[in-house]
C-alpha positions as CSV (number, residue, x, y, z in Angstrom):
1,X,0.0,0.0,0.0
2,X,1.7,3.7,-1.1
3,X,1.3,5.8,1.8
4,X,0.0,9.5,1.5
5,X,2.3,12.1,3.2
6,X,0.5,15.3,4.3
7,X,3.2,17.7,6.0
8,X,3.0,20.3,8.9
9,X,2.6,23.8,7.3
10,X,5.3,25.1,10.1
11,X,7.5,22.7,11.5
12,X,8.0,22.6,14.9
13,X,11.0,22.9,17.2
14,X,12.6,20.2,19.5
15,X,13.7,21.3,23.1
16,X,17.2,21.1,23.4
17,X,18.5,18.1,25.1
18,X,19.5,19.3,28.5
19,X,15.4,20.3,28.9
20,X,14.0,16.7,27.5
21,X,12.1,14.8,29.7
22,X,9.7,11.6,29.4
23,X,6.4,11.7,27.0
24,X,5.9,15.3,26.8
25,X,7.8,16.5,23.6
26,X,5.8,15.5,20.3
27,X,6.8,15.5,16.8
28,X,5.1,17.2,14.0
29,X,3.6,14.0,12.4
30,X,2.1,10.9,12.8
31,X,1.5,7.4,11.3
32,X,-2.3,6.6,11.4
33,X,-4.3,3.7,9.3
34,X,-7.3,2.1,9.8
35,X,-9.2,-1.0,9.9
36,X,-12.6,-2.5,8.8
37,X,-14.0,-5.7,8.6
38,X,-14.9,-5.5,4.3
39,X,-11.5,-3.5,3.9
40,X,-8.9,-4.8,6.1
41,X,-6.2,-2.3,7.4
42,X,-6.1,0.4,4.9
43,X,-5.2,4.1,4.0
44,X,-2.0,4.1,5.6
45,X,-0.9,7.7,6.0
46,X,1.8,10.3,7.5
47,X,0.0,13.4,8.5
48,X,0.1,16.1,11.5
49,X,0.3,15.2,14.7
50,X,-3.4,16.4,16.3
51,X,-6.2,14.8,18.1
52,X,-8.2,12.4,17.1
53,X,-12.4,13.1,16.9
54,X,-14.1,9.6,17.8
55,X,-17.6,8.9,19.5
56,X,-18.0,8.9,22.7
57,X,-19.5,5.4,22.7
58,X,-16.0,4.1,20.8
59,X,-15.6,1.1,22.4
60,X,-11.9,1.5,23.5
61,X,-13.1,4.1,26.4
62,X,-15.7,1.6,27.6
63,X,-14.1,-1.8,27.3
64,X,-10.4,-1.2,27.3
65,X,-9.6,-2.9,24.1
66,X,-6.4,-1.2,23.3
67,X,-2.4,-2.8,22.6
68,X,0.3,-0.7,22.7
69,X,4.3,-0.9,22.0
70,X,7.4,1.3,23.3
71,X,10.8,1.7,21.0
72,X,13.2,3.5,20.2
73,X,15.1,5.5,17.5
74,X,18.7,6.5,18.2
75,X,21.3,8.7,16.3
76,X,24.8,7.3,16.0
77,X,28.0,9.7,16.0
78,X,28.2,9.3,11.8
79,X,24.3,10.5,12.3
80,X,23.1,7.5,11.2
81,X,19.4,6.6,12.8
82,X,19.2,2.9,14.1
83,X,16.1,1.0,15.3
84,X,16.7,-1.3,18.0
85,X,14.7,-5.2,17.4
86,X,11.4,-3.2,16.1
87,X,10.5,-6.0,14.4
88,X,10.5,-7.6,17.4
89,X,8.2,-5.4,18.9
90,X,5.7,-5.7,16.3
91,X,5.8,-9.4,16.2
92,X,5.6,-8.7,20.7
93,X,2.2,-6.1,19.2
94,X,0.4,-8.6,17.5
95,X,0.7,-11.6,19.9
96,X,-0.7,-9.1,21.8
97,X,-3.1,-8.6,19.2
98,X,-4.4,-12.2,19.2
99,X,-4.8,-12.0,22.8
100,X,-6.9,-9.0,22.5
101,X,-9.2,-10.4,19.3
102,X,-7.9,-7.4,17.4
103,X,-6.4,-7.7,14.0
104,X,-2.5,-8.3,13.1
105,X,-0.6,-6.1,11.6
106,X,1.8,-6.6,7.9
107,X,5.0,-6.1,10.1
108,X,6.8,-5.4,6.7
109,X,4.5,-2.5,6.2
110,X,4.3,-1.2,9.3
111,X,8.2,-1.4,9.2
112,X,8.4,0.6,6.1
113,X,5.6,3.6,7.7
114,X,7.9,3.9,10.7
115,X,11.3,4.1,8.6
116,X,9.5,6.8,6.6
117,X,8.2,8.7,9.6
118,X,11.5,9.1,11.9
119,X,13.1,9.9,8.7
120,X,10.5,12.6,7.9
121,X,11.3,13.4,11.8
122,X,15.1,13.1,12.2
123,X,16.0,16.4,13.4
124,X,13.6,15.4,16.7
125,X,16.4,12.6,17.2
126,X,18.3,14.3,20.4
127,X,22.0,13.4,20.0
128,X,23.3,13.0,23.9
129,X,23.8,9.7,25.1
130,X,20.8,8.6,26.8
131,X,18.2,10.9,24.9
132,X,16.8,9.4,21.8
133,X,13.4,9.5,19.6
134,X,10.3,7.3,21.6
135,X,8.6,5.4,19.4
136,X,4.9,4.7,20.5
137,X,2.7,2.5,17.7
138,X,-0.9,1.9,19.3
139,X,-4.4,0.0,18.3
140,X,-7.5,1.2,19.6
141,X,-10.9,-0.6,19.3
142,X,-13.3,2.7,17.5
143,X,-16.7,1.1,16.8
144,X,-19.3,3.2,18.3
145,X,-21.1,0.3,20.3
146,X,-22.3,-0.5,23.5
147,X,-21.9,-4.3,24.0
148,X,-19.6,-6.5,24.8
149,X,-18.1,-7.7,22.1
150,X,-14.5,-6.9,19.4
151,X,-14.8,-4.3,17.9
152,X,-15.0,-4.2,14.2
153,X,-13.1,-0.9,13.4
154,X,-9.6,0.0,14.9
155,X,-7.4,2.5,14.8
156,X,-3.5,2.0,14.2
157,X,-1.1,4.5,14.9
158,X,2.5,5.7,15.4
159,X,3.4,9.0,17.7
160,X,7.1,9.6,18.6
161,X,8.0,12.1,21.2
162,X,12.2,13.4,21.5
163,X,12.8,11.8,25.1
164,X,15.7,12.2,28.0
165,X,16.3,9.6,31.0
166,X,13.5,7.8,32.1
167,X,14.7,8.2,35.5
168,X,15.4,11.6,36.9
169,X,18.4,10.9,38.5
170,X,19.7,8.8,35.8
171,X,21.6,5.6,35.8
172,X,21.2,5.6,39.7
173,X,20.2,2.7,42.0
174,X,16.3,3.1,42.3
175,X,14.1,2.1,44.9
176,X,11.6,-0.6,44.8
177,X,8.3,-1.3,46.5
178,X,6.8,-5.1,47.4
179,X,3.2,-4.4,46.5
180,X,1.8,-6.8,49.4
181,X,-2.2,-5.5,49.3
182,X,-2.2,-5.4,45.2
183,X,-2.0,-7.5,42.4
184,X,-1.3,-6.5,39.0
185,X,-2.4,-9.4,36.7
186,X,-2.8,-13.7,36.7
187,X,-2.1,-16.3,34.6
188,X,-4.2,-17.2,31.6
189,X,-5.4,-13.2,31.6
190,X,-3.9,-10.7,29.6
191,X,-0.4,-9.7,32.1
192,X,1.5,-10.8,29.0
193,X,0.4,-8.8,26.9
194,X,0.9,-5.2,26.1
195,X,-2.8,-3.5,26.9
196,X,-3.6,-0.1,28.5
197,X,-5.7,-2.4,31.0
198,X,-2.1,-3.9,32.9
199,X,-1.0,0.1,33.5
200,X,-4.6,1.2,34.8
201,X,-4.5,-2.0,37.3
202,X,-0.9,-0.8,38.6
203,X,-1.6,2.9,39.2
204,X,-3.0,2.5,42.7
205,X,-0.2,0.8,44.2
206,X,2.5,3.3,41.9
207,X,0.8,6.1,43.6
208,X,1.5,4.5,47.0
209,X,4.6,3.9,46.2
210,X,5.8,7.2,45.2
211,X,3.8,8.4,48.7
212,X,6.3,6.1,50.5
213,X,9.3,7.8,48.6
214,X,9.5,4.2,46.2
215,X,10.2,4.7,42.1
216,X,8.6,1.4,41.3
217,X,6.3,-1.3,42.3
218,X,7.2,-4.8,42.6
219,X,4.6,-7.3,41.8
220,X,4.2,-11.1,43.0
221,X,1.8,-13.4,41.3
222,X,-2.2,-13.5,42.1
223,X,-2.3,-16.5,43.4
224,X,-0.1,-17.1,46.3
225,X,1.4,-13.4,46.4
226,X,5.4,-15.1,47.0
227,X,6.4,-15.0,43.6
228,X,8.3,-12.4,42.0
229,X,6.9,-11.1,38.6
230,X,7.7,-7.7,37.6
231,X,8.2,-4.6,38.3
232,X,5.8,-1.8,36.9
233,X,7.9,-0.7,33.8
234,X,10.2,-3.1,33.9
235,X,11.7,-7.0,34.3
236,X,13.7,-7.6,36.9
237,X,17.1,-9.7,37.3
238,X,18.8,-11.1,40.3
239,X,22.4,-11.6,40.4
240,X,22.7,-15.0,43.6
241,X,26.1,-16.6,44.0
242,X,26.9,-15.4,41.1
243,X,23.9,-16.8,38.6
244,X,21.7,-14.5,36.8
245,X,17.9,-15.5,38.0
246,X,14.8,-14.0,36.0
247,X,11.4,-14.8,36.8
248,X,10.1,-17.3,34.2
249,X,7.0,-16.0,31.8
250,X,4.2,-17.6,33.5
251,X,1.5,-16.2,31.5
252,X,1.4,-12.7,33.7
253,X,4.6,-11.4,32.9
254,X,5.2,-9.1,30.1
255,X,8.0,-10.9,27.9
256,X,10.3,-7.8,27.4
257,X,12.2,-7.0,24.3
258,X,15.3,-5.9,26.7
259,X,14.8,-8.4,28.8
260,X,15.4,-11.4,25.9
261,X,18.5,-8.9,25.1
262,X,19.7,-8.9,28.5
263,X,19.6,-13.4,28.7
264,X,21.1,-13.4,24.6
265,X,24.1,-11.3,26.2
266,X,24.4,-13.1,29.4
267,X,24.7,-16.3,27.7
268,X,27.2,-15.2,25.5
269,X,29.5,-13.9,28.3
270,X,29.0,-17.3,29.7
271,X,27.1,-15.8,32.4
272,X,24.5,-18.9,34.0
273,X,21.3,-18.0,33.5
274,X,18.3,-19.3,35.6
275,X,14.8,-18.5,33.8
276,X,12.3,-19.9,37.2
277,X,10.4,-19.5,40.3
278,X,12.1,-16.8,42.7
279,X,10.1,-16.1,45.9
280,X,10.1,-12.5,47.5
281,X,11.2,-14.6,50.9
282,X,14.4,-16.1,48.9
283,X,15.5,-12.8,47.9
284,X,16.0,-11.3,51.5
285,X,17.3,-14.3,52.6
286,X,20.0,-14.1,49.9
287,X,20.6,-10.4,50.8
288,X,21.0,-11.7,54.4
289,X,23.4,-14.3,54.1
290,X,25.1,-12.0,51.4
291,X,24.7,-14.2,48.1
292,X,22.9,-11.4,46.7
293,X,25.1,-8.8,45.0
294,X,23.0,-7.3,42.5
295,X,19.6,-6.2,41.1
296,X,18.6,-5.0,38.1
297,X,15.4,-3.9,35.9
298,X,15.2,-4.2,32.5
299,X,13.0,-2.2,29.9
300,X,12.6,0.1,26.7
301,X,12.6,3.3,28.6
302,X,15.5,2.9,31.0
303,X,17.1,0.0,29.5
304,X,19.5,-1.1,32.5
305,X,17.8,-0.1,36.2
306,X,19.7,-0.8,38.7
307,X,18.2,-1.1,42.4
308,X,19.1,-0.3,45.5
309,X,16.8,-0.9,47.7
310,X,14.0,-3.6,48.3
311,X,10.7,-3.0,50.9
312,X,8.7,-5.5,51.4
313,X,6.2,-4.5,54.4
314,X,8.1,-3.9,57.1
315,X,11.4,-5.3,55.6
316,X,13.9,-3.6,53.9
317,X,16.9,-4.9,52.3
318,X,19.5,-2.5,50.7
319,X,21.8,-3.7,47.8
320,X,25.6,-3.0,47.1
321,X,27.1,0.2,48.0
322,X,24.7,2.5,46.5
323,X,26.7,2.3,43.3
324,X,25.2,0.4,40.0
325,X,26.7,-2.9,40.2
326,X,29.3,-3.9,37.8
327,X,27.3,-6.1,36.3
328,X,24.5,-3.9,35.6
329,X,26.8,-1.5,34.0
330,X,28.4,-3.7,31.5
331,X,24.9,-4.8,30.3
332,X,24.2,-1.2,30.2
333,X,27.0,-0.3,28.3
334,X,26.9,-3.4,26.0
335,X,23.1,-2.1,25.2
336,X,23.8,1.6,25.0
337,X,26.7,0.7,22.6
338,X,25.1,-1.1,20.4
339,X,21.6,1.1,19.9
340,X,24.2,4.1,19.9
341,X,26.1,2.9,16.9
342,X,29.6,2.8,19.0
343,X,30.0,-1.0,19.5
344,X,29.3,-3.7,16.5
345,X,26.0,-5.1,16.2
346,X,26.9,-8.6,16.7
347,X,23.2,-9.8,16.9
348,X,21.3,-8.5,14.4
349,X,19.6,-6.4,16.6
350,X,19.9,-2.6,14.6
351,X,17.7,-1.9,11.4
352,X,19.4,1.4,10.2
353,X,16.7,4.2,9.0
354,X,18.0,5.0,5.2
């Protein structure tokens, strides 16, 4: 399908990198195309970036049937612009699709719309190390229909907003909160997959985090509320004796782009890597008898996390020396290097936007 570029009549102008925060800094344009049972996905087009005019009865605001992806665009010191595994995130988008009974995407075309927008937007790419261009492709559910059932019109589209650290105070051991009263999703529901309903079940507990002076929520699983999950924009690593432990996907957890980059690296360091089980209780005994050195988050919007500090009730554990670990670093630099364009791409990982 050709896609139909209308442009800004005035372009506008990116804040300059020192100022950039997270999600507030829009481009000029936008990827949008839509769906229909009789058509399929069709009129794929680049146009300004404004608001959308849908009914109030579109079923996305009543029923929550919306899928979502976060990526990113970086510039490289020969100003190239790479894509880190996008196509991996679309593949992520529509297994996420099939879980919400909304239709799949053409990767290869949806490929091809983003190449041409962040190259239509390249001067929003902030150059400093740790800025780059946030790539947000979404599907919301449009008909205008009160019942329960999938919709039969979506709405696909791509924003991309010019973006600093996630994290305020940068690549800085965070703090971490046990949610013990909350759960954030259960196996055999949607937890692995990427839908606005997983963020609106974690804001109560965020906002009690933050209250208690906590960056992040840590989840355990629905059932038996022991079992480490995730953390609320992130996965999260464990470094015991010496092993790298993950939680395994159970069928809540959000399999995480970063977090398949994060094992594919450890394994080639030689590193052992334990995908399982990992109770909340293990973890502070581990930090108790000292076999716990480091721990780590992993996602699109920080990339490496490291933590410094666990609460779980009344408990608190603190890990390291308030320093990221040297562990966490050398993931973080073996990540950063490679979506920066200043180590080689040994893994196939960078699409480079021509």
């Amino acid at each position: 399908m050709d896609i139909k570029v209308t442009r800004v009549a005035k372009t506008g102008t990116r804040p300059k990198d020192a100022d950039l925060g997270f999600g507030t800094a829009f481009t000029d344009h936008m990827f949008v195309m839509d769906y229909s049972v009789d058509k399929g996905w069709h009129d794929p087009r680049i146009e300004p970036y404004a608001d959308f005019s849908m009914s109030p009865a579109a079923m996305v605001l009543h029923y929550g049937q919306a899928i979502f992806e976060g990526l990113k665009a970086y510039k490289t010191p020969d100003n190239k612009i790479q894509l880190f595994r996008a196509r991996d995130n679309f593949a992520r988008m529509n297994r996420s699709a099939k879980g919400l009974c909304i239709p799949e995407l053409d990767i290869d075309l949806v490929m091809g719309a983003l190449k041409q927008l962040v190259k239509l937007e390249e001067n929003w790419i902030p150059e400093t190390l740790g800025t780059s261009l946030y790539i947000r492709p979404t599907i919301i559910a449009t008909d205008p229909f009160l019942g329960v059932r999938s919709s039969f019109t979506f709405k696909f589209y791509i924003i991309l907003c010019s973006v600093g650290a996630y994290y305020a105070e940068g690549f800085n051991p965070v703090k971490i909160w046990v949610a013990k009263d909350h759960v954030r999703a259960v196996r055999r529901g949607v937890g692995e997959f990427k839908t606005a309903a997983n963020y609106a079940a974690s804001l109560s507990a965020g906002e009690h985090a933050k209250k208690e002076g906590y960056a992040q929520v840590l989840w355990l699983d629905a059932l038996e509320m022991k079992y480490i999950e995730e953390v609320g924009a992130m996965n999260i690593f464990f470094i015991i004796k010496g092993e790298l432990v993950t939680p395994n996907l159970s069928g809540s957890i959000l399999p995480g782009i970063t977090r398949y980059s994060v094992i594919d690296l450890a394994k080639k360091w030689g590193m052992t890597v334990s995908e399982r089980k990992i109770s909340i209780d293990e973890i502070f005994t581990a930090s108790e008898d000292g076999s716990l050195t480091e721990v780590f988050g992993s996602g699109t919007a920080a990339v490496i996390s490291p933590v410094g500090e666990i609460r779980y009730g009344d408990r608190v554990i603190n890990i390291g020396d308030g320093m990221p670990g040297k562990t966490s670093m050398k993931f973080y630099d073996a990540l950063t290097g490679i979506q920066y364009g200043k180590e080689q791409d040994t893994e196939n990982w960078i699409e480079v936007v021509e």
